[in-house]
C-alpha positions in Angstrom: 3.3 9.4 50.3 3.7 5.6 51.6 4.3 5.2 54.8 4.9 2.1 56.9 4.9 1.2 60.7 7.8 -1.0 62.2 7.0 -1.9 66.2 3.5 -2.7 66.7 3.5 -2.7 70.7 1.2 -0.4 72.1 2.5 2.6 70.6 3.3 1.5 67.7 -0.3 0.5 67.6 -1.6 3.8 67.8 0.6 5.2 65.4 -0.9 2.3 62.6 -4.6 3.5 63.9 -3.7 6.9 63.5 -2.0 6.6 60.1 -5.0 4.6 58.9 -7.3 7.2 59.7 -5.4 10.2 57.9 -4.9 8.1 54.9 -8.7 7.7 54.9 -9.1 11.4 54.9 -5.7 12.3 53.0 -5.7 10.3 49.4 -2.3 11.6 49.0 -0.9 9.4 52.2 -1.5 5.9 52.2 -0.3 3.6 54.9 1.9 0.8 53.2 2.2 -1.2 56.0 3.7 -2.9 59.2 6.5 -4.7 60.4 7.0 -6.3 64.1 9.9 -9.1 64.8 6.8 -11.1 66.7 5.2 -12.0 63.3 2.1 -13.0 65.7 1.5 -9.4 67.0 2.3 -7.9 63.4 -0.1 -10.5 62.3 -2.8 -9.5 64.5 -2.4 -5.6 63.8 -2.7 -6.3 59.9 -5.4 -8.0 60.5 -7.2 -5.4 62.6 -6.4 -2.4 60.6 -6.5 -4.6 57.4 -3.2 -3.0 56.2 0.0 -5.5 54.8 2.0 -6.8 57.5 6.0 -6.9 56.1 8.0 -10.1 56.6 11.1 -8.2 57.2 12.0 -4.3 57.4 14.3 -4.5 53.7 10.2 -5.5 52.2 8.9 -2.4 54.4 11.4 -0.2 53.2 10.9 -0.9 49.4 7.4 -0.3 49.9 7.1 3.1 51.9 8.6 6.2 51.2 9.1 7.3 55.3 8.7 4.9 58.4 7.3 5.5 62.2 10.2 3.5 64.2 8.6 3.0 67.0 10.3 -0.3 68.8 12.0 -0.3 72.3 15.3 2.8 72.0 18.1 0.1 71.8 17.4 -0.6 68.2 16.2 2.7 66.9 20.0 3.1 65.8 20.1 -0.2 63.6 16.8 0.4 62.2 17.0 3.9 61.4 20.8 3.6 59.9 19.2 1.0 57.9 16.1 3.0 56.4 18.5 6.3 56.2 20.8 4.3 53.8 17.4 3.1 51.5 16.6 7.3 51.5 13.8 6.4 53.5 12.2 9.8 55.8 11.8 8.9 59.7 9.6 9.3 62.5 11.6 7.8 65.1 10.4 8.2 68.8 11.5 9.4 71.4 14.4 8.9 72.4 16.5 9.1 68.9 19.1 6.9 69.6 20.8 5.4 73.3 23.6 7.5 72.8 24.9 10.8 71.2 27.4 8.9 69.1 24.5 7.4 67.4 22.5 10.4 67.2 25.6 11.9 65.7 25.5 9.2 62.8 22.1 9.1 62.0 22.1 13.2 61.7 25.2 12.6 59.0 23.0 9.7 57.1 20.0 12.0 57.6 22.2 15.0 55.6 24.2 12.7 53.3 20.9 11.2 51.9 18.4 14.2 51.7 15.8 12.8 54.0 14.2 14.5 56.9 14.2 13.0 60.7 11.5 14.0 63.1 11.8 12.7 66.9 8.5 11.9 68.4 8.5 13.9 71.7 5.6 14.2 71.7 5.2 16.8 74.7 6.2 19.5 72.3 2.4 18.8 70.7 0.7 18.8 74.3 -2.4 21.3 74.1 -2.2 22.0 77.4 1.6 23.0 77.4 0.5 25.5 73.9 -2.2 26.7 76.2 0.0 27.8 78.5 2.8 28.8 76.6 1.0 31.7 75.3 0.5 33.4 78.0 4.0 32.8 80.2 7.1 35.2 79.1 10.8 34.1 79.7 10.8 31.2 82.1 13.5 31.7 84.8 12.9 28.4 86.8 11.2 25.4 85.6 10.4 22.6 88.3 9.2 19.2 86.5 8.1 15.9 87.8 7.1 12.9 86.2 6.0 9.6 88.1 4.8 6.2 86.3 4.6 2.8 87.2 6.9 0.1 86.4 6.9 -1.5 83.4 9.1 -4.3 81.8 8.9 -2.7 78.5 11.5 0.0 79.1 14.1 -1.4 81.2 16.7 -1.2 78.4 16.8 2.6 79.0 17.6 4.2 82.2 14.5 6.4 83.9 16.4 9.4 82.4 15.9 7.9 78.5 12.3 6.7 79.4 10.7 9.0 81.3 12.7 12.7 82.2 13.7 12.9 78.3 10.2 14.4 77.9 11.0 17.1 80.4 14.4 17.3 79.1 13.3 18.0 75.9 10.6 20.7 76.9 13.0 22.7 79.2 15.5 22.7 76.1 12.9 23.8 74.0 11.7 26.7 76.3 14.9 28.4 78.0 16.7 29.5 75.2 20.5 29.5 77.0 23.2 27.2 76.9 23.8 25.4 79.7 26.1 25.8 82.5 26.1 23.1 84.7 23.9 19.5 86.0 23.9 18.0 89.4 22.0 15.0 89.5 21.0 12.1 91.8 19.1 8.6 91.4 18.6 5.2 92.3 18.6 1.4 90.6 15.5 -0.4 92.3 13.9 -2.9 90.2 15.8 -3.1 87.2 19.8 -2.7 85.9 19.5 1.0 84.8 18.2 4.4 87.0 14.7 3.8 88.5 14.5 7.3 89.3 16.4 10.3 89.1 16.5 13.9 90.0 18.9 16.9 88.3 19.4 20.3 88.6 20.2 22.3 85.2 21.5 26.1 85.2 22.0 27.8 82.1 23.9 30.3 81.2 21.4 33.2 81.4 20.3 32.8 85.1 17.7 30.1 84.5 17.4 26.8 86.5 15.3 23.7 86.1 14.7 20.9 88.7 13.6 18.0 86.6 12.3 14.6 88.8 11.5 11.3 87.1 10.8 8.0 88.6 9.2 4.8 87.6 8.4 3.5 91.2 4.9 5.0 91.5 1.7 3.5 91.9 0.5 7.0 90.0 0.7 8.5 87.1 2.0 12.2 87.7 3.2 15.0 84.9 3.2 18.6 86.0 5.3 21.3 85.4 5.4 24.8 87.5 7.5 27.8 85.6 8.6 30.8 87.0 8.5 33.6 85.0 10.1 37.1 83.7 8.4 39.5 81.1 5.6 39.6 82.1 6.5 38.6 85.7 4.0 35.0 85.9 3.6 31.8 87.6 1.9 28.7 85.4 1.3 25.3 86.7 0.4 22.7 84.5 -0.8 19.2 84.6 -0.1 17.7 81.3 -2.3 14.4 82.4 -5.5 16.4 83.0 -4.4 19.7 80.7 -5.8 21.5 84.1 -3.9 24.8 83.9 -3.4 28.0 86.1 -1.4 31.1 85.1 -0.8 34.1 87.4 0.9 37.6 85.6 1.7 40.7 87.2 0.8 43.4 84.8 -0.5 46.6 84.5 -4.3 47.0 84.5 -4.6 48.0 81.0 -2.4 44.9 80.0 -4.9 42.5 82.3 -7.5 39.6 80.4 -10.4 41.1 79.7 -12.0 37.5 80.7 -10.8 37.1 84.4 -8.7 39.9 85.9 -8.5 39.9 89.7 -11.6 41.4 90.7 -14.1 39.0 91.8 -14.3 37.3 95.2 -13.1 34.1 94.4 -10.1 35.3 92.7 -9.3 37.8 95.5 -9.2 34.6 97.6 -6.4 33.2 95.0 -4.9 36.5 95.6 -4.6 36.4 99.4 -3.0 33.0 99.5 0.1 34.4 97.7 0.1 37.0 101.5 1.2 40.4 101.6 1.9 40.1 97.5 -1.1 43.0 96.8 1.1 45.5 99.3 4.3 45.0 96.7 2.4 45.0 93.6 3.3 49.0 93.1 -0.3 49.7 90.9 0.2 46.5 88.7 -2.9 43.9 89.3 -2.8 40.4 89.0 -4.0 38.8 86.2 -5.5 35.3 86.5 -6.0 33.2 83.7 -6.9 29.7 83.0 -6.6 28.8 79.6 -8.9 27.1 77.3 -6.9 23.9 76.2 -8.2 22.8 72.6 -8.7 18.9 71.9 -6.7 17.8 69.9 -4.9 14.4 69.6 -1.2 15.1 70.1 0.1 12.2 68.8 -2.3 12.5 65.5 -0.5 16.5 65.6 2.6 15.3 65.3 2.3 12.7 62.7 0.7 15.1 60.5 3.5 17.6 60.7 5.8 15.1 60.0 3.6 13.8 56.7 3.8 18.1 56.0 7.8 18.5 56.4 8.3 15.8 54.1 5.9 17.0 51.6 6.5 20.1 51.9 9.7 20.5 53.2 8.5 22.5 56.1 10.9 22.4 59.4 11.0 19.4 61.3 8.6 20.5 64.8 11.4 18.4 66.7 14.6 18.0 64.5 17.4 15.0 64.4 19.4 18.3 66.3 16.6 18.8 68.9 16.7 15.0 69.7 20.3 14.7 69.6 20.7 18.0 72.2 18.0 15.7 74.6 20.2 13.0 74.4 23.4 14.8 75.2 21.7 16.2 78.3 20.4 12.6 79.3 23.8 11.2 78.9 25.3 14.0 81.5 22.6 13.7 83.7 23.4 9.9 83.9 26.7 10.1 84.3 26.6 12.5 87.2 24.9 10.0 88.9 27.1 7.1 88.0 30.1 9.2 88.8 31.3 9.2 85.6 30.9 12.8 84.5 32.8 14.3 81.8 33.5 18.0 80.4 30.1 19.2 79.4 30.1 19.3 75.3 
């Protein structure tokens, strides 16, 4: 399997790195190459990964069997329409496309053409979230923020494409409900498109997410907290750190053999929650934090993308998924704008 590189920013970088090292341990993948419209940054890349640097993406494309696309999100839909129509499997990151109308077109190119399109949101792959995941049931309310700093890079996307399509995508991914309704707010600061932005999500089984993204910090900030039913839980999670807590009410046989409630310091977690122990009803309160493996997310998802089109395995985040994180973007924006339309 040949696979080649076009966007060698910082990203795209460490997809090239990342690639060269599993075709070093793979001999069936070998990276073909890279293409960047600076010629000088493509140019330096080559020359530090010593791979072929294209002059143009029709040379990449006959050379490769599937691209990364990993340039700024206003040309992912030229690029990718282009590759689609040389039968050419992508790796696009996140987002897909700007807009569901071009999501909706690659996804027809993707079927009309037998290739396979993975979207690299790469949150899905987190260790810490997996971590977690295990342990929480039915999440009834999800409260996510993510904070960065401002970067040049990105301001051809709103702060809902950049930034909250991560959390988008993971609360789309983990309450499984349509939707019901968005209310959302946000600002223009520094740039032409949303500097921040906050919405509200209900779905239609009860659930509710508050997602919060801004890109107006001097931090960098991603946690999530979930609410939980089945086993009733609390999780917070810092997907920076991969520091994790998870709190389930269950009954004592059901309880982690590793840390139930019982020792002081955990009897101290258990009086901050108050008079919690007096409703509890014989259930005890399990306290867990998980162990969080290391492992290189990005690297994860590359190589399920390398096994999906090998071996025709599901796509870990489908042209669909994308698509759906799009669609959600786009009404999140346009509550904000004013411009809000029939939810589709």
């Amino acid at each position: 399997m040949r696979i080649g590189v076009i966007g060698t920013g910082k990203l795209g970088e460490f997809h090239t790195k990342l690639l060269w090292d599993i075709a070093l341990e793979s001999p069936d993948v070998h990276l073909a190459g890279i293409y960047d419209k600076s010629s000088l940054r493509a140019e330096e890349i080559a020359h530090k990964y010593s791979v072929p640097q294209f002059s143009s993406i029709e040379q990449l494309a006959s050379g490769c069997d599937a691209a990364v696309i990993a340039t700024t999100t206003s040309t992912h839909f030229d690029i990718a329409r282009q590759l689609l129509g040389e039968k050419k499997h992508l790796f696009i990151e996140k987002p897909i496309t700007a807009t569901v109308e071009e999501a909706d077109e690659l996804i027809r190119l993707e079927e009309e053409n037998g290739v396979r399109i993975q979207v690299g949101h790469i949150e899905r792959f987190n260790p810490a979230l997996r971590a977690v995941e295990s342990y929480i049931g039915e999440p009834m309310y999800i409260q996510a923020e993510r904070l960065s700093g401002f970067s040049l890079r990105v301001t051809d996307v709103s702060v809902v494409l950049d930034l909250m399509i991560h959390d988008i995508d993971l609360v789309l991914s983990l309450i499984k409900s349509d939707i019901k309704n968005i209310a959302a707010s946000g600002v223009r600061v520094f740039s032409n498109e949303l500097d921040m932005a906050t919405a509200r999500i209900d779905f239609m089984n009860g659930a509710t997410a508050n997602v919060t993204a801004s890109r107006l910090s001097r931090n960098r900030y991603r946690k999530m907290r979930f609410f939980c039913n089945e086993p009733k839980s609390y999780a917070s999670l810092d997907l920076t750190s991969g520091k994790s807590e998870v709190f389930r009410l269950v009954h004592p046989a059901q309880a982690s053999s590793k840390n139930p409630v019982k020792t002081y310091a955990a009897r101290k977690i258990l009086e901050q929650f108050g008079e919690i122990k007096d409703a509890m009803n014989g259930m005890v309160l399990d306290y867990i934090t998980p162990d969080v493996p290391k492992i290189n997310a990005l690297r994860d998802e590359l190589e399920h993308f390398i096994d999906t089109v090998q071996n025709g395995t599901p796509a870990a985040v489908s042209s669909r998924d994308g698509r759906k994180a799009v669609m959600v973007a786009d009404r999140i924006t346009d509550e904000i704008t004013g411009n809000a339309a029939l939810f589709d």
